[in-house]
Backbone as CSV, one residue per row, in Angstrom:
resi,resn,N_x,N_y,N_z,CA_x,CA_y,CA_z,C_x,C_y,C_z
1,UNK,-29.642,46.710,84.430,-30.383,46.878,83.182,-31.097,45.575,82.838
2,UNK,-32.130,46.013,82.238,-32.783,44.709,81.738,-33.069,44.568,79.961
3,UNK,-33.002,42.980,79.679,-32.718,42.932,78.520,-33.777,42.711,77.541
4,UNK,-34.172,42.676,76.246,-35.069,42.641,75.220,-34.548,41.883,73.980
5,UNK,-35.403,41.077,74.035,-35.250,40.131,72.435,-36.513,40.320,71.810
6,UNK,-36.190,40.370,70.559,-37.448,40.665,69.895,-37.499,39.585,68.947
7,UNK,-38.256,38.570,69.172,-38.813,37.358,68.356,-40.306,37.674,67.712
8,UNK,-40.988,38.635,67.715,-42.598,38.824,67.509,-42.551,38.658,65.513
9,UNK,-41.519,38.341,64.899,-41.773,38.869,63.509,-42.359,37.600,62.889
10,UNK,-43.309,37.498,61.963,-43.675,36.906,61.268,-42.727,35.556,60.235
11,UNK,-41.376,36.037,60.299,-41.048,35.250,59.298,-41.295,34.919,58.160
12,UNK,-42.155,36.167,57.660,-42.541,35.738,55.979,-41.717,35.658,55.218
13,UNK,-40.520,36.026,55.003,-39.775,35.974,53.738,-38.683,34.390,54.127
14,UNK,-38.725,34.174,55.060,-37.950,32.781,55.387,-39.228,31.519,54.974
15,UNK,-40.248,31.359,55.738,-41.361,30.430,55.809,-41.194,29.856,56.585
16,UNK,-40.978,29.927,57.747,-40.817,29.150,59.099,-40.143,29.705,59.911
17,UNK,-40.677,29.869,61.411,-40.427,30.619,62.470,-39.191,30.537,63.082
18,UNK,-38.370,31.556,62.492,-37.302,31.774,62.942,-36.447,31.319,64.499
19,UNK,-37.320,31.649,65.241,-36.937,31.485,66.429,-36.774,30.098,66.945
20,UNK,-37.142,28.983,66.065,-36.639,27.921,66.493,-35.718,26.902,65.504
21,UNK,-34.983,28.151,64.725,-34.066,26.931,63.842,-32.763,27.062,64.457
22,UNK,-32.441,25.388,63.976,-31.051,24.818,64.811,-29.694,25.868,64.121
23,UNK,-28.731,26.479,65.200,-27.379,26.568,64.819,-26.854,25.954,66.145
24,UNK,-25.882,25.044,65.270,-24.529,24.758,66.588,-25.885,24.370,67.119
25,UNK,-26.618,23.142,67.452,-26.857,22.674,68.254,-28.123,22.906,69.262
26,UNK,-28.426,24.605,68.921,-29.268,24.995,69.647,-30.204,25.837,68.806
27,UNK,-31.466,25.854,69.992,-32.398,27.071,68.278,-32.216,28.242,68.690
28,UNK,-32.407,29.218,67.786,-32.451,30.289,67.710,-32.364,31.112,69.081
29,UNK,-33.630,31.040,69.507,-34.190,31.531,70.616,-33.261,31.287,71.968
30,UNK,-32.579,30.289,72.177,-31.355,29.970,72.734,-30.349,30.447,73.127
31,UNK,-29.804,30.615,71.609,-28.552,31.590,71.534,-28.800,32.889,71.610
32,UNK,-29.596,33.528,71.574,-29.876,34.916,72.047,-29.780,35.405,73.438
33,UNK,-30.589,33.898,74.174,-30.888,34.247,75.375,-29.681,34.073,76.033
34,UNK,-28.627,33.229,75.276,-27.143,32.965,76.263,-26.224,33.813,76.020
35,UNK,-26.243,34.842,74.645,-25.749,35.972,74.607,-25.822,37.400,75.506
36,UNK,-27.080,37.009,75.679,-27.754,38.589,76.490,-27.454,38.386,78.252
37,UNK,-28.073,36.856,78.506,-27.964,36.674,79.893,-26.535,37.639,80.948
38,UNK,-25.450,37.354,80.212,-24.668,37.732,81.429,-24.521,39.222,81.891
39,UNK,-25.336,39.989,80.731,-25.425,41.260,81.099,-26.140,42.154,81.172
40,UNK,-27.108,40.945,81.864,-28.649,42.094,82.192,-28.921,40.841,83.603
41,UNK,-30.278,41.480,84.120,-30.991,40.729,85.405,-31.854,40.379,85.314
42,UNK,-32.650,41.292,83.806,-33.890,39.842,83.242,-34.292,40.390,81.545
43,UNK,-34.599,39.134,81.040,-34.486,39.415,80.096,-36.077,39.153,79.742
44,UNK,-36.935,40.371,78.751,-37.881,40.068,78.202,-37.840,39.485,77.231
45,UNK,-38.797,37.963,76.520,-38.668,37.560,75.498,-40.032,37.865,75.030
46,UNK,-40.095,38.958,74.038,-41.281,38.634,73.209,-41.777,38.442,71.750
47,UNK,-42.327,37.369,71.781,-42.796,36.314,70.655,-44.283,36.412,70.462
48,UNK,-44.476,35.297,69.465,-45.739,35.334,68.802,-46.468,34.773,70.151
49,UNK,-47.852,34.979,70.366,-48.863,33.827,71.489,-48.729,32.776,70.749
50,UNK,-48.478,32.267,69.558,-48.442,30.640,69.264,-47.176,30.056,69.054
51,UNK,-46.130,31.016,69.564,-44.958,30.282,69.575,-44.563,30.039,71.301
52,UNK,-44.815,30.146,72.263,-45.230,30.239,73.586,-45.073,28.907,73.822
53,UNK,-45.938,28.220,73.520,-45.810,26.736,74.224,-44.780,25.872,73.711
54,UNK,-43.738,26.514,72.645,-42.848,25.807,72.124,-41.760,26.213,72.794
55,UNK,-41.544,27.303,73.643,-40.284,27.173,74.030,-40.197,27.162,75.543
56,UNK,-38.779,26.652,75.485,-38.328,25.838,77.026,-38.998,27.201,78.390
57,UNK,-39.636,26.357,79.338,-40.203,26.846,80.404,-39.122,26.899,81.271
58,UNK,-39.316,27.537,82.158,-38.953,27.973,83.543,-36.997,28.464,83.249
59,UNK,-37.169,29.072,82.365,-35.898,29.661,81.905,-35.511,30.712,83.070
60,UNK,-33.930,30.937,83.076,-33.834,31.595,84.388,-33.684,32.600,83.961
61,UNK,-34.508,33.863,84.538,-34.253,34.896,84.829,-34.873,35.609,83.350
62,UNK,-35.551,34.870,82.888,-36.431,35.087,81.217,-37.780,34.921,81.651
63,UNK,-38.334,36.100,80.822,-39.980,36.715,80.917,-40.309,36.313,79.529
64,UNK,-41.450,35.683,79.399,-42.477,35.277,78.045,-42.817,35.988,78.006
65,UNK,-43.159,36.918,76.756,-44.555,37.818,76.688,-44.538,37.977,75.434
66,UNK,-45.942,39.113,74.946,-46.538,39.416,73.841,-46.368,40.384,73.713
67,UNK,-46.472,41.496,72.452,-47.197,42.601,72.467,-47.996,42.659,73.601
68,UNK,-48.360,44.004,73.740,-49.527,44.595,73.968,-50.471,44.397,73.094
69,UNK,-51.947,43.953,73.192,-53.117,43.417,71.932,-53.095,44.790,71.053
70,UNK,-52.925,45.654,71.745,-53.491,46.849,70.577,-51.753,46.799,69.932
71,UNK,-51.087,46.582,70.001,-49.591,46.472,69.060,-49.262,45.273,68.337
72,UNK,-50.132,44.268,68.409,-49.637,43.225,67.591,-49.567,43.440,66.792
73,UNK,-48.142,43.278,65.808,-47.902,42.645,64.258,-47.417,44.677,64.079
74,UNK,-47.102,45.224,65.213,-46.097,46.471,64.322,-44.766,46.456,64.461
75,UNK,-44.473,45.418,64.893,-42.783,45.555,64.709,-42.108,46.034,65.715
76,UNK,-40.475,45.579,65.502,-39.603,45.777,66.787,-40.127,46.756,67.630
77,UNK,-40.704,48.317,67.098,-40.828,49.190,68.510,-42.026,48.843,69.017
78,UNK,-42.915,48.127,68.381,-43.634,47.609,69.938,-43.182,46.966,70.705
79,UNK,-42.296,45.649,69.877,-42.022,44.861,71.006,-41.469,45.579,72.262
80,UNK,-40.125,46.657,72.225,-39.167,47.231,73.160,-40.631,48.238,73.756
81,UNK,-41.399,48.906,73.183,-42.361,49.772,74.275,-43.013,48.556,74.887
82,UNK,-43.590,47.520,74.922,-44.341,46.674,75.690,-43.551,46.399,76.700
83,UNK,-42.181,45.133,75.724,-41.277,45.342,77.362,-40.734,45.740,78.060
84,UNK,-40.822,47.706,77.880,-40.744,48.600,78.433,-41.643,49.173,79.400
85,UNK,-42.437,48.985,78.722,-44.041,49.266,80.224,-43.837,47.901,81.338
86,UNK,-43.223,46.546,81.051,-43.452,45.680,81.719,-42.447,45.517,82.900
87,UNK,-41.485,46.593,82.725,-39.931,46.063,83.432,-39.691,47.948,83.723
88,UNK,-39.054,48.303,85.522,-38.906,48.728,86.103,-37.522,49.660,85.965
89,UNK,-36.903,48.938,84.846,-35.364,49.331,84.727,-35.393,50.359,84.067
90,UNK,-34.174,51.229,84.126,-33.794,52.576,83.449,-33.195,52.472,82.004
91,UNK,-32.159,51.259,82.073,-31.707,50.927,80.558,-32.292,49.529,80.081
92,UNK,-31.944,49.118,78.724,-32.107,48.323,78.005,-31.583,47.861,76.696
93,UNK,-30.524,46.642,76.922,-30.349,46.048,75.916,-31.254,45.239,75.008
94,UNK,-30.766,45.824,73.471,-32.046,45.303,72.852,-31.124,44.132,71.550
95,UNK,-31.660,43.087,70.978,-31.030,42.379,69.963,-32.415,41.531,69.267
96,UNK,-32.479,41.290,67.890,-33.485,40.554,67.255,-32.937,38.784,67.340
97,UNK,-33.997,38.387,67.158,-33.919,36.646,67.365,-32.733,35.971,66.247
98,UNK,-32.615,36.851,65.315,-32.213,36.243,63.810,-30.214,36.723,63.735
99,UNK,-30.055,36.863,64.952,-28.577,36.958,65.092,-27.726,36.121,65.432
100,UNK,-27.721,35.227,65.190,-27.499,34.180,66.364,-25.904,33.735,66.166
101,UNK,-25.436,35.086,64.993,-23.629,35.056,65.430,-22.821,36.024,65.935
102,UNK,-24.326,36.786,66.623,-23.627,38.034,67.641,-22.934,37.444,68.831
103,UNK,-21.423,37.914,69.044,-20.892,37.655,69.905,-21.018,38.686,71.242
104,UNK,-20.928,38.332,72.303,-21.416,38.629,74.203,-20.379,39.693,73.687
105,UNK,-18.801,40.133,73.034,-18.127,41.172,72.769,-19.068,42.450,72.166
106,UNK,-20.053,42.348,71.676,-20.284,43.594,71.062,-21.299,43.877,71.883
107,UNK,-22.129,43.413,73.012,-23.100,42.963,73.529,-22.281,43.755,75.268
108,UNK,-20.795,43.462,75.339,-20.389,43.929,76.087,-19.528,45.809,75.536
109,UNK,-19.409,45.747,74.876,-18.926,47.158,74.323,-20.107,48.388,74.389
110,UNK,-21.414,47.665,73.944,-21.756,48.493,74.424,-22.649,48.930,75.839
111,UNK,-22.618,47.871,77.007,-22.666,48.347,77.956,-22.097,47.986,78.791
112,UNK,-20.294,48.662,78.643,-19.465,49.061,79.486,-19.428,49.823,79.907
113,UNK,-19.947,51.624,79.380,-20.273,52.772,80.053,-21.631,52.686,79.543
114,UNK,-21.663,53.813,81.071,-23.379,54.121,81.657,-23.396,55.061,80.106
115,UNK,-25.140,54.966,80.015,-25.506,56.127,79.001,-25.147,57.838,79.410
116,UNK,-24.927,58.133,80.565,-25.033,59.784,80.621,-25.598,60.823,79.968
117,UNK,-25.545,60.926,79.555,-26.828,62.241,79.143,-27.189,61.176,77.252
118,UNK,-26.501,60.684,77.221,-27.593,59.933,75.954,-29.067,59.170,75.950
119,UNK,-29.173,59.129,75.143,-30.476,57.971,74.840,-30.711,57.011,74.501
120,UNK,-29.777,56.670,73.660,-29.266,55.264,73.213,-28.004,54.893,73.091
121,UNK,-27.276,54.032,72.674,-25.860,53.443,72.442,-26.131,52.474,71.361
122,UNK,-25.186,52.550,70.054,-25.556,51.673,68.825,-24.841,51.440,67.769
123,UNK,-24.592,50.319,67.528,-23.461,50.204,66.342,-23.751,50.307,65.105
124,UNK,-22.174,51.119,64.568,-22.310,51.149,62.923,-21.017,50.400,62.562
125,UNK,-21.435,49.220,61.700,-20.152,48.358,61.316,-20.364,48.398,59.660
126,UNK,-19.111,47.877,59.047,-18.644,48.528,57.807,-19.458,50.086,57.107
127,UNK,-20.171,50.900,58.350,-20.679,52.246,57.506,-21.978,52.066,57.679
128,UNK,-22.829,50.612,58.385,-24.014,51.101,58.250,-24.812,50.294,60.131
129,UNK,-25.661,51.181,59.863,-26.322,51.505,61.104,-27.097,50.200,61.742
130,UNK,-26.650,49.791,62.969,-27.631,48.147,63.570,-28.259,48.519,64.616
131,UNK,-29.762,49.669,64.479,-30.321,49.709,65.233,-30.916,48.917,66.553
132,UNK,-31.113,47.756,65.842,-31.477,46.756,66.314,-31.048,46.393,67.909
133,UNK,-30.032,46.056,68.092,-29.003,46.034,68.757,-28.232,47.112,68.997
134,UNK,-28.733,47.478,70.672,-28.118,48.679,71.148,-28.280,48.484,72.618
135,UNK,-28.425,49.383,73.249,-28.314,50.242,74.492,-29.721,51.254,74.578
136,UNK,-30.606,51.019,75.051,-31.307,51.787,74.975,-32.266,52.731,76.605
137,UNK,-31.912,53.659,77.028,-32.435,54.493,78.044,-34.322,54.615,78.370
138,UNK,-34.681,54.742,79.384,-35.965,54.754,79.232,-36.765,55.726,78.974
139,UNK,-35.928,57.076,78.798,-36.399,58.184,77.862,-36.569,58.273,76.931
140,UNK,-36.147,56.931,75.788,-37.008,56.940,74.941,-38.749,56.574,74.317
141,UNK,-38.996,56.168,75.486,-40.363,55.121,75.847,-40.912,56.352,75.143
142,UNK,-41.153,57.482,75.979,-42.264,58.582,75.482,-42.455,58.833,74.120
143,UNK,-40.811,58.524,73.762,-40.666,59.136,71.817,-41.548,57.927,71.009
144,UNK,-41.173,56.656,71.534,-41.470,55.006,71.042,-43.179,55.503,70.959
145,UNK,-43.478,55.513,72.170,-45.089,55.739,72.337,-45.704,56.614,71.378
146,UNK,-45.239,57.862,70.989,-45.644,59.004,69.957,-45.522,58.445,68.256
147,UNK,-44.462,57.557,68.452,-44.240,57.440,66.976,-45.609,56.053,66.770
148,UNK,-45.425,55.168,67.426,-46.635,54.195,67.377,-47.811,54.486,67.381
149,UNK,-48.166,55.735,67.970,-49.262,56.304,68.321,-49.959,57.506,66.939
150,UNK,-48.548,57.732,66.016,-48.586,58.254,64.497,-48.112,57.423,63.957
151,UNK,-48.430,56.007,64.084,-48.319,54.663,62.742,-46.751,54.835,62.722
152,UNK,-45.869,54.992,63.106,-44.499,55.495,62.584,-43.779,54.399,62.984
153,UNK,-43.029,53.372,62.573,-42.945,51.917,63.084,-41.581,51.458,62.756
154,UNK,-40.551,53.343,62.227,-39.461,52.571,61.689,-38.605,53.049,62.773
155,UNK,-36.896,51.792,63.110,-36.551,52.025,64.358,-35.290,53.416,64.003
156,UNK,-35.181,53.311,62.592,-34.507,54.500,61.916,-34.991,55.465,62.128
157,UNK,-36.344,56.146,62.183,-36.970,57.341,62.354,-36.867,57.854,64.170
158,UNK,-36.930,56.376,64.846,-36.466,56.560,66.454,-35.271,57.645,66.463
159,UNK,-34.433,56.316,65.900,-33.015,56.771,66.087,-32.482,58.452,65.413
160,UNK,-33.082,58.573,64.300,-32.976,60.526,64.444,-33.778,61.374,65.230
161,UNK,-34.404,60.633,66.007,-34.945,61.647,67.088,-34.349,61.740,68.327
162,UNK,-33.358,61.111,68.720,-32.705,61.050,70.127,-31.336,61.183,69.957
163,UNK,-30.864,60.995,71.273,-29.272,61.442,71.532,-28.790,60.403,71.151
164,UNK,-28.001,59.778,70.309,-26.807,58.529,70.516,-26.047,58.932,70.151
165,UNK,-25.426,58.013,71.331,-23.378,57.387,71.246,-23.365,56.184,70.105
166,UNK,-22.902,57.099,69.152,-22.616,55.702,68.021,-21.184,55.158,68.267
167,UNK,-21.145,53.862,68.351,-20.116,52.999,68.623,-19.739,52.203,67.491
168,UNK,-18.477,52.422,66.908,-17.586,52.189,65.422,-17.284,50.734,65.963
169,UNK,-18.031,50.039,65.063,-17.320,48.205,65.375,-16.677,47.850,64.350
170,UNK,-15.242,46.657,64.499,-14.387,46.705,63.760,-14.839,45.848,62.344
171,UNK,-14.777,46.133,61.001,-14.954,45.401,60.227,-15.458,43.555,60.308
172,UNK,-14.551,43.470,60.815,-14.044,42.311,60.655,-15.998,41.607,61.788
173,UNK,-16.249,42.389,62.227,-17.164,42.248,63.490,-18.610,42.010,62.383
174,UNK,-18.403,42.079,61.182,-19.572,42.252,60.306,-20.766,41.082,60.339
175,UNK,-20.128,40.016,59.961,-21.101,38.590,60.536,-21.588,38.787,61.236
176,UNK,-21.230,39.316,62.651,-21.996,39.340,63.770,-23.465,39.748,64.051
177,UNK,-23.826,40.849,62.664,-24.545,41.611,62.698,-25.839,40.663,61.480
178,UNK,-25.349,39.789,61.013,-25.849,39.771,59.864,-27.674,38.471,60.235
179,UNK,-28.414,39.497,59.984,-29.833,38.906,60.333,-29.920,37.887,59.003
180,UNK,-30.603,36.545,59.565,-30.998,35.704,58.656,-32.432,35.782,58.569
181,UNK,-32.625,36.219,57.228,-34.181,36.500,56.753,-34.448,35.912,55.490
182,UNK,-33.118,35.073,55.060,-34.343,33.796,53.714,-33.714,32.556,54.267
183,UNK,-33.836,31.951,53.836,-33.397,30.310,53.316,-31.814,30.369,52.972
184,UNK,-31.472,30.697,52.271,-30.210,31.252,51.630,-29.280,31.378,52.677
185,UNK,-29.969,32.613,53.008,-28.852,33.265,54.060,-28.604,32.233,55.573
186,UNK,-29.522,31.461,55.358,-28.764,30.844,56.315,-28.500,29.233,55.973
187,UNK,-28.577,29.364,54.914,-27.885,28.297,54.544,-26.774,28.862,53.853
188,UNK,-25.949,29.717,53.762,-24.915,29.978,53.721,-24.122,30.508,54.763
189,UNK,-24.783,30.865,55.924,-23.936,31.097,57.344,-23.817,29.845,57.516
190,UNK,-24.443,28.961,57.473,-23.833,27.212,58.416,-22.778,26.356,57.190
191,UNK,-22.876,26.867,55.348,-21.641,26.640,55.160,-20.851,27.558,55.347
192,UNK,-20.700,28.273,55.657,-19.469,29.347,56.037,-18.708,29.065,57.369
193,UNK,-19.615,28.574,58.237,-19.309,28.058,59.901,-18.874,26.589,59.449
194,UNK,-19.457,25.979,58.506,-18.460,24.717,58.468,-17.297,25.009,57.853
195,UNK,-17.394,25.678,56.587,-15.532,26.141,56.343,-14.669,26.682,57.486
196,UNK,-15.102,27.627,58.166,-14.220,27.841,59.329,-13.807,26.634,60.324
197,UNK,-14.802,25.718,60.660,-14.402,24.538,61.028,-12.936,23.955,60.643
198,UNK,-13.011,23.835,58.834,-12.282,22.853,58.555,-10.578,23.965,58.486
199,UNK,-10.593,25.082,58.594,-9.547,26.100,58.504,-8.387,25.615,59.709
């Protein structure tokens, strides 16, 4: 299987491009890619064209790319249909840039079993749904393509159109999930990671 990060978002409600702020040492874009690596054979990264020359070259086994020009600026399901037309594979793990306290455990849960007659694989932790991050088959490309193709850009409207294996993650697994999209929020994940420090 091959893997998908989706860095293409604007960052408007933060004010600065997500994909390269420091946790633990490393940016963003980093920790995604060292999460995903051990369980895929290549991973698409796609980002803005002007965030490109900022990040580290000759990464192993990591693809740069864009949208497609006619999809720029619609959101996660372009990114996964672009690097879906670009890559040969049948499945696909997918995760956004702004996770960066998803642990390789939930990353491995859900592709320990093959999809079989599903379409996707996807977690719901404390009750609510992380599209984002899943398992995704290449039978959904055709649905991805139709909904983009009727402006339809939400990954919720995907997800009631296909088969999934929803996968129950344990409470406690909730951080893991939790996207940083202001200022705030992540300045309260790095004091929260320093209290655990001092525990």
């Amino acid at each position: 299987m091959d893997g998908i990060i989706l860095a293409g978002g604007q960052s408007r409600r933060f004010g600065y491009p997500k994909t390269f702020l420091p946790y633990q040492g490393k940016p963003f874009y980093q920790w995604a890619i060292d999460r995903m690596q051990p369980f895929v054979d290549q991973i698409y990264f796609v980002t803005l064209q002007e965030h490109l020359p900022y990040i580290e070259d000759g990464l192993s086994n990591v693809h740069l790319m864009v949208d497609e020009p006619s999809l720029k600026g619609k959101g996660p399901l372009a990114g996964i249909f672009s690097a879906m037309n670009a890559s040969n594979q049948d499945c696909f793990v997918t995760m956004p840039i702004d996770t960066p306290q998803l642990e390789g455990s939930v990353l491995h849960q859900l592709c320990l079993q093959p999809l079989d007659s599903y379409d996707a694989r996807i977690p719901i932790v404390n009750g609510k749904l992380q599209p984002l991050i899943g398992l995704f088959h290449r039978s959904v490309h055709a649905v991805i393509r139709e909904q983009l193709t009727r402006e339809q850009y939400s990954m919720q409207a995907l997800v009631r159109k296909i088969s999934v294996d929803y996968v129950m993650m344990d409470q406690t697994m909730d951080r893991y999930f939790h996207n940083i999209n202001t200022k705030e929020a992540y300045d309260q994940m790095t004091l929260d990671e320093y209290k655990r420090g001092l525990e």
